[in-house]
N, C-alpha and C positions, 0 to 999 in steps of 0.2 A: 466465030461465035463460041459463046464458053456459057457452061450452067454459072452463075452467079446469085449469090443473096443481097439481099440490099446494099450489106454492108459491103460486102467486097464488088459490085456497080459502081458506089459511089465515091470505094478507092480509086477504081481505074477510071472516072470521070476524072478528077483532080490529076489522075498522072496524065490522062490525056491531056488535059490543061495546062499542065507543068512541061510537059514537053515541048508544045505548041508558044507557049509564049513565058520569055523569062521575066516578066514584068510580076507575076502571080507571088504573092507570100501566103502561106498559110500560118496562122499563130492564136495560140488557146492554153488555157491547160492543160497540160499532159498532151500534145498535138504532136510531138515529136518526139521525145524516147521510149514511151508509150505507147504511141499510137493512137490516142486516143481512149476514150474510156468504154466506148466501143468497137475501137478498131478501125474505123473509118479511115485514118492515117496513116494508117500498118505502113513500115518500111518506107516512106515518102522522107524522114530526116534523110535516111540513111543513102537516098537515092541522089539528094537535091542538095541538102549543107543545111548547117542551122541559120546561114545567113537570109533562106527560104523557107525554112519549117520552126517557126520559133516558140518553146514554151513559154510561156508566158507565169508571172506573178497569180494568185486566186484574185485577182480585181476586173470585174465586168467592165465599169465604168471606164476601166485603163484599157483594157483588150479591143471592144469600142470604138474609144478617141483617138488610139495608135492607127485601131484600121481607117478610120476618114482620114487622119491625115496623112498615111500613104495614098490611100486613091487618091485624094487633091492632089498630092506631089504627080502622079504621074505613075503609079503601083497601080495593080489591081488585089485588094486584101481580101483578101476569103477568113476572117476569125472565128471559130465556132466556140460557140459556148454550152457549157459541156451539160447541161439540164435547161430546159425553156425554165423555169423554175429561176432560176441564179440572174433573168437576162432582166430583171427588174431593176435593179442596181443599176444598169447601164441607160432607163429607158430615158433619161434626159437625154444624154446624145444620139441616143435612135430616134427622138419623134423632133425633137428642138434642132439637132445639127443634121442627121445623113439624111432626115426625108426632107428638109427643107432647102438644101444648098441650094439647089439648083434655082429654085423659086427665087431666093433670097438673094440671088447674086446675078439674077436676071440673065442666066443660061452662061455667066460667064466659068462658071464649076459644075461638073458634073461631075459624078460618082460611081463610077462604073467596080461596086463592092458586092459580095456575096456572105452575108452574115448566117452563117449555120447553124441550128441548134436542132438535137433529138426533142422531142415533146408525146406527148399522153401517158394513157397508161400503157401495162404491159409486163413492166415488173415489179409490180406491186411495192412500191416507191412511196405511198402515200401522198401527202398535201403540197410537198416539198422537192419531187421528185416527177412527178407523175400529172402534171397541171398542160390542159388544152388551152391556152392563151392566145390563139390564132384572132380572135374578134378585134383586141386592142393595136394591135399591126394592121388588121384590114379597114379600122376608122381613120385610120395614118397616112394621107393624100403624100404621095409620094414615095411611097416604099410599094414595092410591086410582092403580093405576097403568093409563095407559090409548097404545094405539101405533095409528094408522090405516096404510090400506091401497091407500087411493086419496083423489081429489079429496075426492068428497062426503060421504064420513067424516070425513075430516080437519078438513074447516070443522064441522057438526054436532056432532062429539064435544068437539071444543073447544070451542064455543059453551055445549054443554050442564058443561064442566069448567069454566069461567066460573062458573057459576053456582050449581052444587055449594059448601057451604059450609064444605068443607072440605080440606086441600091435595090437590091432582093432581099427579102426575109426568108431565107431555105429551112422549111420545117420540116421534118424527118419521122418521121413514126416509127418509135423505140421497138415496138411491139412487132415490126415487119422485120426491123433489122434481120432477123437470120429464121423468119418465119417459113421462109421456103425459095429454091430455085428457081430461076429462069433464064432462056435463052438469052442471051444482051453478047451484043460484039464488044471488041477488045478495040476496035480501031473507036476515032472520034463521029461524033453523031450529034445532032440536035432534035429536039421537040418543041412545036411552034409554043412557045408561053400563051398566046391568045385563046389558043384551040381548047376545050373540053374533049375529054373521050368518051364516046357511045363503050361504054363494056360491052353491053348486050341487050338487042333489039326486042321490043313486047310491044303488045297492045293496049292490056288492059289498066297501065298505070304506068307513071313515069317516077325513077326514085333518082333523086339527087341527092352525091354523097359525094366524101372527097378522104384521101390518106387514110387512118388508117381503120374508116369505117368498111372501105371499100368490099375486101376480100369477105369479110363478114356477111354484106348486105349479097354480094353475089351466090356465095355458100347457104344462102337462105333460101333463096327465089327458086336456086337449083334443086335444093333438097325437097322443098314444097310446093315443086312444078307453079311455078306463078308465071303469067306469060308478062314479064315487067322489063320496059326497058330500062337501062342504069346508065345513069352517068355521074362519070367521075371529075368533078370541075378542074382538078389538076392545082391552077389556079385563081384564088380564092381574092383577087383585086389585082388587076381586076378580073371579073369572072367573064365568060364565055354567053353572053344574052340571049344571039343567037341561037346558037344548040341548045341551050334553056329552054325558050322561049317553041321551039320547033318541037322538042320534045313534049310540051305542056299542051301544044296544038294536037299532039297527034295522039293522045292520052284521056286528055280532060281531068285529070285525075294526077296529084301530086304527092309525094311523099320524101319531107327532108330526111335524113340521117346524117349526126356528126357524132363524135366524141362530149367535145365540150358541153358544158351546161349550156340550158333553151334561151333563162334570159337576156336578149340581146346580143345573141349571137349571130355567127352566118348566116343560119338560117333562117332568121328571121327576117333580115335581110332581104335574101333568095324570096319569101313569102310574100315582102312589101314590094316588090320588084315584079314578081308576077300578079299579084292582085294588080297594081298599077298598068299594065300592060296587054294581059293577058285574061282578066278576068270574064271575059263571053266565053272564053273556051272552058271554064272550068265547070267540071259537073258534081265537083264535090269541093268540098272542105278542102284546105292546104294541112295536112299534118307531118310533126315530126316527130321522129324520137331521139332521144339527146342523152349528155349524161344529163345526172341530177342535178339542182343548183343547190350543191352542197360541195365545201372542198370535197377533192377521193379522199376516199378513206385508203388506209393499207390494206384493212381486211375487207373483203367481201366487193373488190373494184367490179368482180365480174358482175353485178346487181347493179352497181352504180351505173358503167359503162350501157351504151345499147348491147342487145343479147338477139339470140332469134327469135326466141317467146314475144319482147316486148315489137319487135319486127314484124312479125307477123301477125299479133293483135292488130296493129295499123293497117295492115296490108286488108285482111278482109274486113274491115271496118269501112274502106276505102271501095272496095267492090263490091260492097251491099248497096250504093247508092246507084 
């Protein structure tokens, strides 16, 4: 076991994976003599060949179409693209080609790809930099989309989206990257992709959140003694019903938190999904708090994003009923 930050988890996810099987290429800009633009690659050229860590051209749409057609040939492509922001460019072949093969070819291709990219805020990156895009991947029937929350998620869920044989959208929260340490082993590991995590067990309210609202919404509960259970959905399509659905029973009382803006988002979702299911158990209102549905701005992300103030408006709003 080693202290780790996100960033350096999610290197030694990839060398775990690089180890284990020579089938793996990773390729992006700046993926190899760089390291990436956050480092996530550090030292993997230098360990593997360029024939396995390849930089690539600034073309989404190319970085993309190269990685499906290695995974058809017989590869497993891990490309990450270096902003959620830049992966528009590429989204014909991520909703038209990688979510669909399998469908379209009537199971005779599978895709066994892991597409990476950092997203949200965090460094003040503004509209082009700094954009939560997670909702347009999760209406994408056939791409498994999954966001960690700390170190030892990050490396495990990726290990285990490695391995999955079919494409993952791996989202990353830029803003965790090197937000702080934790225990994670150096040897290989997985995390069930199905399963949500319990953070931490309460009574009087159940709050679903996911990457990189999490540490936030935990730092709140704690600060302001709230007796709230949290969960972290991990993976956001599909999600976890289940522990959703157990949690909302044992509660009555619901409260979303994401990043992204409200309209149409996860969250809303997670609401329709428990209204539809769940609604005898509820004793109040489904509320969230979200970003804005406004691009971010550069200045003042901290106001856009949720905060503890707007967190905790909810919270006892939620407990008066």
């Amino acid at each position: 076991m080693s202290q780790m930050t996100m960033v350096k988890a999610l290197n030694s996810g990839l060398n775990n994976a690089m180890e284990n099987d020579d089938s793996i290429i990773l390729l992006g800009e700046d993926v190899g003599t760089d390291g990436g633009v956050f480092r996530v690659t550090d030292g993997l050229l230098s360990k593997y060949g360029k024939e396995r860590v390849m930089d690539t051209p600034l073309a989404e749409l190319g970085i993309v179409g190269f990685g499906i057609g290695m995974s058809m040939a017989g590869l497993k492509a891990i490309p990450e693209i270096q902003f959620q922001d830049f992966i528009y460019t590429a989204m014909d072949q991520i909703i038209n080609q990688m979510a669909k093969l399998r469908y379209r070819t009537n199971g005779d291709y599978t895709l066994p790809m892991v597409l990476r990219t950092p997203y949200g805020g965090g460094v003040h990156g503004g509209p082009y930099h700094s954009q939560s895009g997670e909702a347009y991947f999760t209406h994408t029937q056939g791409l498994t989309v999954v966001t960690p929350s700390n170190p030892y998620d990050a490396k495990g869920l990726l290990l285990s989206s490695i391995e999955l044989n079919d494409p993952v959208i791996f989202l990353e929260p830029k803003r965790l990257y090197y937000a702080g340490k934790m225990e994670v082993p150096e040897d290989y590991y997985k995390i069930d992709l199905r399963k949500a995590n319990v953070v931490r067990e309460g009574d009087d309210l159940t709050i679903l959140t996911y990457g990189p609202a999490v540490p936030l919404v935990k730092s709140t509960v704690e600060k302001n003694n709230v007796n709230a259970q949290i969960i972290d959905l991990r993976t956001l399509n599909p999600f976890d019903l289940d522990t959703i659905l157990a949690g909302v029973k044992k509660t009555g009382k619901v409260l979303i938190v994401h990043e992204a803006p409200k309209m149409f988002g996860v969250g809303a979702e997670l609401s329709a999904t428990i209204s539809e299911k769940a609604v005898d158990y509820l004793a109040a209102p489904i509320l969230r708090v979200t970003g804005l549905d406004i691009p971010i701005p550069f200045a003042l992300e901290e106001f856009y994003v949720p905060n503890e103030k707007r967190i905790m408006i909810a919270i006892n709003k939620l407990l008066k009923y």
